[in-house]
N, C-alpha and C positions, 0 to 999 in steps of 0.2 A: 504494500500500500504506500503510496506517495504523498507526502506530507504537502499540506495547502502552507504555500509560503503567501506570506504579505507582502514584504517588501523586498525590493530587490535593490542591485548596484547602481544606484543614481540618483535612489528617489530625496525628494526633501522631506522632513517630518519635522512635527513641533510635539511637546508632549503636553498635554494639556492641563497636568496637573503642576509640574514643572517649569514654568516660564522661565524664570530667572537661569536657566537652560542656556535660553536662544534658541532659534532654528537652528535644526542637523541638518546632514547628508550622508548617506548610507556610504560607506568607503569600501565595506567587503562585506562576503556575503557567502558562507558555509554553511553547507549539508552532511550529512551522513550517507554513504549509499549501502548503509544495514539498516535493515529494518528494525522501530523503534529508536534510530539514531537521531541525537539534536539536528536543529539547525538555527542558526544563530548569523545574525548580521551586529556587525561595530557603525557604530553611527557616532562623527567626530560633530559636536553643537558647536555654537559660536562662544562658550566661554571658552572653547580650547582643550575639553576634554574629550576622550573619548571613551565612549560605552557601548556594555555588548548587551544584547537583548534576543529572546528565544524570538522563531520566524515561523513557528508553525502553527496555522488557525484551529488543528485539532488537538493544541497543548494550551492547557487552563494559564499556565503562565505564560501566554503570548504576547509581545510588546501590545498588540492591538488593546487586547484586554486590562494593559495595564495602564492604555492612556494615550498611546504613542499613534500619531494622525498624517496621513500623508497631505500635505499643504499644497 
């Protein structure tokens, strides 16, 4: 079974709960190809950090679920 990713390499995102964030941009973007493996995108924001977030819509902990919005 192949995991529903959200987001991919390019996209911009803000997270909604997080402002003081800044806008991201997705910079990489990895999968697993075993089944039940992560998959996970780094997304660098405008304060200069960057952070990694799960990418897959059928894992409860998905950035989607957590806030994270394509702009």
């Amino acid at each position: 079974m192949k995991p529903r990713l959200y987001l991919k390499t390019g996209d911009k995102v803000a997270h909604i709960r997080f402002s003081a964030w800044g806008n991201g941009k997705v910079v990489e973007e990895k999968h697993s190809s075993l089944a039940g493996g992560f998959c996970m995108v780094r997304i660098l924001f405008d304060d200069g950090v960057m952070r990694s977030f799960i990418n897959d819509l059928d894992n409860e902990c998905c950035c989607y679920y957590a806030g994270m919005r394509i702009t």
